[in-house]
TORMAR-773222 format. One record per residue (C-alpha): x, y, z; residue number from 0; residue in one letter. Coordinates in steps of 0.2 Angstrom, whole numbers. Example, Ala and Ser with C-alpha at 12.3 -4.5 7.8 and 13.67 -1.06 7.14 Angstrom:
<pts>
PT    east   north      up   num   residuo
PT      62     -22      39     0         A
PT      68      -5      36     1         S
</pts>
This chain:
<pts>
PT    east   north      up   num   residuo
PT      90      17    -104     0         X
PT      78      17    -117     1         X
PT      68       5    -109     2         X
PT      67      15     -93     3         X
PT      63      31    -100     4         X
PT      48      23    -110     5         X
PT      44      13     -94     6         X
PT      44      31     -85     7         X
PT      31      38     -99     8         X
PT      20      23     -94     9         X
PT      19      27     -75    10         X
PT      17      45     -78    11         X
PT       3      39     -92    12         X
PT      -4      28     -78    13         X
PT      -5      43     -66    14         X
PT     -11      57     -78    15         X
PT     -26      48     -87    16         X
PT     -25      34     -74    17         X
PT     -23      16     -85    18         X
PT     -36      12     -73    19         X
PT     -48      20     -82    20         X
PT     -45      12     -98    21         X
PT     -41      -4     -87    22         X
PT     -50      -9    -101    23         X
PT     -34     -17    -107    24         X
PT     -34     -29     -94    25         X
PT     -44     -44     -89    26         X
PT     -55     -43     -73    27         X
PT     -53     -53     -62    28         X
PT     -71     -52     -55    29         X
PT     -80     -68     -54    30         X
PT     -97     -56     -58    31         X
PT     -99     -46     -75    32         X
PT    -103     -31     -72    33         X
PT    -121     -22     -75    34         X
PT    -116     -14     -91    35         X
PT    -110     -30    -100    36         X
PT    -129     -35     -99    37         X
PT    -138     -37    -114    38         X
PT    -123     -34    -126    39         X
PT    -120     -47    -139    40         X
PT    -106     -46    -152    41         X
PT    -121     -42    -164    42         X
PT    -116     -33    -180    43         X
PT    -131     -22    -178    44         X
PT    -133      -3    -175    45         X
PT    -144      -6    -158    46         X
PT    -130     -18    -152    47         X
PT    -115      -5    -156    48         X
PT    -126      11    -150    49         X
PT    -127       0    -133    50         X
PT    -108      -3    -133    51         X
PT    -103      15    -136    52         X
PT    -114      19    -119    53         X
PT    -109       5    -109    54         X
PT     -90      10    -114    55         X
PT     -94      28    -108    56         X
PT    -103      24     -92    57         X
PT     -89      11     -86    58         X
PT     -76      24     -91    59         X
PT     -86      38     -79    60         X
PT     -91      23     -67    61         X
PT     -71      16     -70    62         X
PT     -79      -3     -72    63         X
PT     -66     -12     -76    64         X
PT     -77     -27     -82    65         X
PT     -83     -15     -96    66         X
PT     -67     -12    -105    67         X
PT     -59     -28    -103    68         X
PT     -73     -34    -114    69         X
PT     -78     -19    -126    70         X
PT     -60     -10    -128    71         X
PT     -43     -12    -136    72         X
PT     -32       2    -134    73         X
PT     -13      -4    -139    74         X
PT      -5       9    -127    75         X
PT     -15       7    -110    76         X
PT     -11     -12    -109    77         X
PT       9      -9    -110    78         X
PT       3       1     -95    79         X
PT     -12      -4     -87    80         X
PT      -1     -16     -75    81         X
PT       5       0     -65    82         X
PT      -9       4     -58    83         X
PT     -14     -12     -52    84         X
PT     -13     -12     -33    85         X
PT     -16       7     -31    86         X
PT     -36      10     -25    87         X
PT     -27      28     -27    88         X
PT     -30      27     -47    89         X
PT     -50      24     -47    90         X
PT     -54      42     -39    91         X
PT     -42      51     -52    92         X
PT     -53      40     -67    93         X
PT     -68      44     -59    94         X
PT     -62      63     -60    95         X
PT     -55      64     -77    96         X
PT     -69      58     -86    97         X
PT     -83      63     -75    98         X
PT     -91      77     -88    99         X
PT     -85      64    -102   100         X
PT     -97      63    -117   101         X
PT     -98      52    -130   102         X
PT    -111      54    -145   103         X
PT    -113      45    -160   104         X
PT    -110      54    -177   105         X
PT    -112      40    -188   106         X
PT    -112      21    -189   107         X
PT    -104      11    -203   108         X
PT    -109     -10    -201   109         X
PT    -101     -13    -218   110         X
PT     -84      -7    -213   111         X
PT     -85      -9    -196   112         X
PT     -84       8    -190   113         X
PT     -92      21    -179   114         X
PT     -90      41    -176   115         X
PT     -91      49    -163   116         X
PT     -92      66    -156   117         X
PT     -81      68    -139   118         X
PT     -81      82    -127   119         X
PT     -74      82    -109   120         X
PT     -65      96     -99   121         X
PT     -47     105    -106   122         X
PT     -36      93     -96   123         X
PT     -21      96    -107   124         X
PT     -13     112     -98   125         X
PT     -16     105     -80   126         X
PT      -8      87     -85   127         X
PT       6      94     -94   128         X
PT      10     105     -81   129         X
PT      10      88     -68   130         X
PT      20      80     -81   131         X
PT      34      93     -83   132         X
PT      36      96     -63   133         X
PT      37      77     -60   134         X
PT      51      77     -75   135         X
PT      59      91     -67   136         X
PT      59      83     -47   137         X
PT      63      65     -54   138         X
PT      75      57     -64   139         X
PT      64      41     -73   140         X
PT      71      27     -61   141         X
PT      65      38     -45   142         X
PT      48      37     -55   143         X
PT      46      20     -55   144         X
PT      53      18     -38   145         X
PT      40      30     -32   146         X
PT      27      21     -40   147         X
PT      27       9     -27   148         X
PT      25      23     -14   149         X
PT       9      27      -8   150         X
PT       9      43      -1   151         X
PT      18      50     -16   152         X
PT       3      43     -26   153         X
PT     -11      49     -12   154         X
PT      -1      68     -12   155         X
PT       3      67     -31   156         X
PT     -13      63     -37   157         X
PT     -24      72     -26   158         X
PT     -18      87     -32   159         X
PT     -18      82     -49   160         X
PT     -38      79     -46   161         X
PT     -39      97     -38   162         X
PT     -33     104     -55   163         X
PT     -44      91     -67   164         X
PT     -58      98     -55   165         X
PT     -56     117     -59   166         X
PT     -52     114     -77   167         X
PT     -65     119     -92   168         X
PT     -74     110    -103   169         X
PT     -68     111    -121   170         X
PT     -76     124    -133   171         X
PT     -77     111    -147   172         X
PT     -79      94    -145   173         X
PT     -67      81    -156   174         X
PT     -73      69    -167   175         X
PT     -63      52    -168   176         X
PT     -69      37    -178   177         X
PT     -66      19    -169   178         X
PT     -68       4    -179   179         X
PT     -71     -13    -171   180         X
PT     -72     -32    -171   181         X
PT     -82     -46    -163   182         X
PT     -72     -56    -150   183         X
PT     -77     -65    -135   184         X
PT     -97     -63    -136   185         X
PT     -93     -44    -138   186         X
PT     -90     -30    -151   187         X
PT     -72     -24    -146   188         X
PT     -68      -6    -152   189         X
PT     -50      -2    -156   190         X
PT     -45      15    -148   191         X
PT     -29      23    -157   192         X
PT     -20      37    -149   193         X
PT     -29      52    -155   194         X
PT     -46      42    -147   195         X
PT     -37      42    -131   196         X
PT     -33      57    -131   197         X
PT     -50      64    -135   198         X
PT     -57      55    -121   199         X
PT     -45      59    -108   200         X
PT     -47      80    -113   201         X
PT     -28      78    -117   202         X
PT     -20      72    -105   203         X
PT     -10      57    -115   204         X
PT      -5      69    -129   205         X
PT       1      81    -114   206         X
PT      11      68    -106   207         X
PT      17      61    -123   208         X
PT      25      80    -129   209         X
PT      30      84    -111   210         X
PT      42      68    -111   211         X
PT      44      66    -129   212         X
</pts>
């Protein structure tokens, strides 16, 4: 039962800040690396990790998949990115979460391998907490995952989730969230714990994690 109900958090995960958009956790599949991979190295440099920090942001606005596959680990979003695989559904609501995403450097650390950054976006908390809490109201968590296979549930579900991620505010304040990172692959791959991901997705993973915790 366990496994279900933390299965169930993953699909609602998938559909409220879209593991597409962080598909970052999963490898591409594309034969052609995208644009924003050009000219990045896995150099320990501030000019190398000022690039990466932008090309991270612009593939999460764009939803390049390429992008984070090579630049991003985030621990949480691979258990999940496999459910949204299949669903072109996802790539809109992406787009939509992190549209007015920003992503500025505060400070860069090359002996520690660490970077600052201060993170604004819109106030996505209430409207993903509110989807959350009437999915678990509607559905028991096997009908979730059933339904995850259902296209017009996703194609209804989430355009109206994208209605509400559209009238929502920006944040007052921005966050500030530090990422450390590694070289691996030819790249500089930055870790993204749970309060990064939710500061980038306005708090939609934090809403969804205290809705169904």
């Amino acid at each position: 039962m366990k496994n279900i109900l933390k299965k169930s958090v993953c699909f609602l995960l998938c559909i409220v800040i879209t593991a597409v958009s962080f598909a970052a956790c999963s490898k591409s599949e594309s034969k052609q690396k995208s644009e924003l991979l050009s000219g990045l190295t896995d150099s320990v440099d501030e000019a190398n990790v000022t690039a990466t920090i932008q090309a991270i942001e612009k593939g999460l606005k764009t939803f390049d998949t390429d992008v984070f596959s090579a630049c991003v680990n985030s621990s949480t979003l691979e258990y999940i990115v496999g459910f949204s695989k299949g669903h072109t559904q996802f790539s809109d609501l992406g787009k939509a979460i992190f549209e007015n995403l920003t992503m500025d450097i505060k400070s860069i650390d090359l002996n520690k391998k660490t970077v600052t950054l201060s993170v604004n976006n819109k106030q996505l908390y209430i409207a993903a907490s509110n989807f959350a809490g009437d999915l678990k109201g509607k559905y028991s968590a096997t009908q979730l995952l059933e339904l995850l296979k259902d296209d017009s549930f996703l194609d209804s579900s989430l355009s109206t989730l994208i209605d509400k991620i559209k009238n929502a505010q920006m944040k007052e304040q921005p966050e500030e969230i530090t990422l450390t990172f590694e070289q691996k692959d030819g790249y500089l791959v930055f870790t993204f714990d749970e309060a990064a991901e939710s500061a980038v997705s306005g708090g939609a993973l934090k809403a969804v994690k205290d809705v169904w915790s």
